[in-house]
C-alpha positions as CSV (number, residue, x, y, z in Angstrom):
1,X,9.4,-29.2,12.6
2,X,7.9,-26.6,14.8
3,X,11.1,-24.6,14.9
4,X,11.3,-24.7,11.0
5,X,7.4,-23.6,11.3
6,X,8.3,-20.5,13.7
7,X,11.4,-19.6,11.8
8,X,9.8,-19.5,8.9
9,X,7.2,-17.5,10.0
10,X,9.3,-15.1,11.1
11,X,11.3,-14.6,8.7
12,X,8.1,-14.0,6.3
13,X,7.5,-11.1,8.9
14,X,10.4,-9.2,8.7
15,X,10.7,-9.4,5.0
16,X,7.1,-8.1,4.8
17,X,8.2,-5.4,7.4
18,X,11.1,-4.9,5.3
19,X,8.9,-4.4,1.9
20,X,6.6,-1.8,3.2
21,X,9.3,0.5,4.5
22,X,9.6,3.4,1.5
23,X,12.3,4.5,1.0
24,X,13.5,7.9,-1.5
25,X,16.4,7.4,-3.4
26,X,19.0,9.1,-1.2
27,X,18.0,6.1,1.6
28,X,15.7,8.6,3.7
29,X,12.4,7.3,4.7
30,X,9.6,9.0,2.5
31,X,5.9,8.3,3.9
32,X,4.0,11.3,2.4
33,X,2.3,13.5,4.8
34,X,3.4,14.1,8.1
35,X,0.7,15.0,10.3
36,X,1.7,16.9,13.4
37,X,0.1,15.2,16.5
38,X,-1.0,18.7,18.3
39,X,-4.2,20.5,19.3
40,X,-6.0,22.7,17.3
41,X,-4.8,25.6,19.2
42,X,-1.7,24.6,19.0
43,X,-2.0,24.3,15.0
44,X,-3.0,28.0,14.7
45,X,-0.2,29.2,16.7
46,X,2.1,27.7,14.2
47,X,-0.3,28.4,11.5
48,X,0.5,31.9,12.4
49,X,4.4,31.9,13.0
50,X,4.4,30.3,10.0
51,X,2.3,31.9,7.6
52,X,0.8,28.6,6.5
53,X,-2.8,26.8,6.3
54,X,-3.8,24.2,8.5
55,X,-5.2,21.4,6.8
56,X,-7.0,19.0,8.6
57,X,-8.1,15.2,7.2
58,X,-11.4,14.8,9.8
59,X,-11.7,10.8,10.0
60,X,-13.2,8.3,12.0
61,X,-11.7,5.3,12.6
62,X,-14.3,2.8,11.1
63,X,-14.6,5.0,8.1
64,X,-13.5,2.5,5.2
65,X,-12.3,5.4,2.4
66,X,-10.6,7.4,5.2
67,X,-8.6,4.1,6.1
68,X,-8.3,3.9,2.1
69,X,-6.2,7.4,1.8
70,X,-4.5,7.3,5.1
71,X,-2.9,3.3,3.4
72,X,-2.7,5.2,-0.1
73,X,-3.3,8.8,-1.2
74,X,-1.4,10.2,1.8
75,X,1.8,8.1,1.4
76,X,2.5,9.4,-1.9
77,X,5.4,11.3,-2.1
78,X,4.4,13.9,-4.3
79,X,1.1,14.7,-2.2
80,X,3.7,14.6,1.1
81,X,6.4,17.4,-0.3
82,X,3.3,19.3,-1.4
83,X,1.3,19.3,2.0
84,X,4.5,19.0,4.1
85,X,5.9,22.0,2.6
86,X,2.7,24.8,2.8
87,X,0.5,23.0,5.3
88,X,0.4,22.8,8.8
89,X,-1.2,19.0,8.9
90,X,-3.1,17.4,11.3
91,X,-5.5,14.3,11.3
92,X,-8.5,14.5,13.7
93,X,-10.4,11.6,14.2
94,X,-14.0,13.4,15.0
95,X,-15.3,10.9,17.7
96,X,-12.4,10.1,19.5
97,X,-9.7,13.0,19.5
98,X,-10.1,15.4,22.1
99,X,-10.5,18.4,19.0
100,X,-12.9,15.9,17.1
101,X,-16.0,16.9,18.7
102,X,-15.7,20.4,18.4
103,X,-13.9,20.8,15.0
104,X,-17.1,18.5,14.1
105,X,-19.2,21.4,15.6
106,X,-17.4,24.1,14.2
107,X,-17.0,23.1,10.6
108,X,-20.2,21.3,10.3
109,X,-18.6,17.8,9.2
110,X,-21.6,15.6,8.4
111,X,-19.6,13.0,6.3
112,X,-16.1,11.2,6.2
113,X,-13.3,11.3,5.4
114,X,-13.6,15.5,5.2
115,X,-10.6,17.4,4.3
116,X,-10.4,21.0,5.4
117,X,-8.3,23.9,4.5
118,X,-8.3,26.6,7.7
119,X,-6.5,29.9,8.1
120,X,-4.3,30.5,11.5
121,X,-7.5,32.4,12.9
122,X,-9.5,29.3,12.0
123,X,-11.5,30.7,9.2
124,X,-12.4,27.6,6.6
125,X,-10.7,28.3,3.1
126,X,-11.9,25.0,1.8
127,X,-13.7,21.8,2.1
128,X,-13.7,18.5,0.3
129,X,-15.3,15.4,1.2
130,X,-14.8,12.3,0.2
131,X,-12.0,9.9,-1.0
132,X,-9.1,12.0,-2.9
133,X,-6.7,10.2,-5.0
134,X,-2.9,11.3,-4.9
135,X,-4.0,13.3,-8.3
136,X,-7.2,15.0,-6.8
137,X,-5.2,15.5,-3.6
138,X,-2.5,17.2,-5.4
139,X,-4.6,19.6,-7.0
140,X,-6.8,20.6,-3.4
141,X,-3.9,21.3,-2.1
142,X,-3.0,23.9,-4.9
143,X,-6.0,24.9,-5.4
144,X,-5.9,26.8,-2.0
145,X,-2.0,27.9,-2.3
């Protein structure tokens, strides 16, 4: 019975494993934004090369709504090929990342989740706070193209 028990159970896992991987229709995995895991620094230098914005999602990790996006708003493919395509993306969390203090500082980030448009010099184009559906998202992120 036990063995039944654990085979079961693991079964149920890697279907619901299985379920959550998304998947575009030519079989490539499609998870919306990508978020490059670099330093600031390192963000503007490619900002610059590149001739794109950096947009940053500022988050904390017991903020619920930022949690809420990161499951939701941020998978969507639309909102990925958008942001993927003219954004240099990075997600800070602003009490733990080593940039999270003083992006914090610099921007004056009082609330989460905050979502900020800067140029490669760091310059802030644009700020939003709050939760963004994929919609709302959509239309930030043109807003400052």
């Amino acid at each position: 019975m036990k063995k039944i028990a654990l085979i079961a159970a693991v079964g149920f896992m890697a279907m619901a494993f299985i379920t959550t991987k998304s998947t575009s229709a030519s079989g490539t995995e499609s998870s919306g934004i990508k978020f490059s895991h670099i330093t600031l620094e390192a963000a503007k230098k490619e900002a610059a090369k590149t001739g794109k914005l950096i947009f940053i999602d500022a988050h904390t990790s017991w903020c619920g709504p930022c949690k809420k996006m990161a499951a939701t708003s941020f998978m969507d493919a639309a909102v990925g090929e958008l942001f993927n395509d003219n954004f240099v993306n990075l997600k800070i969390d602003c009490e733990k990342d080593a940039d999270g203090p003083e992006i914090s500082r610099l921007y004056k980030i009082s609330a989460y989740p905050t979502l900020l448009f800067i140029d490669a010099k760091g310059k802030q184009v644009k700020q939003a706070i709050g939760f963004k559906t994929e919609d709302q998202l959509v239309a930030l992120g043109n807003s400052v193209l």
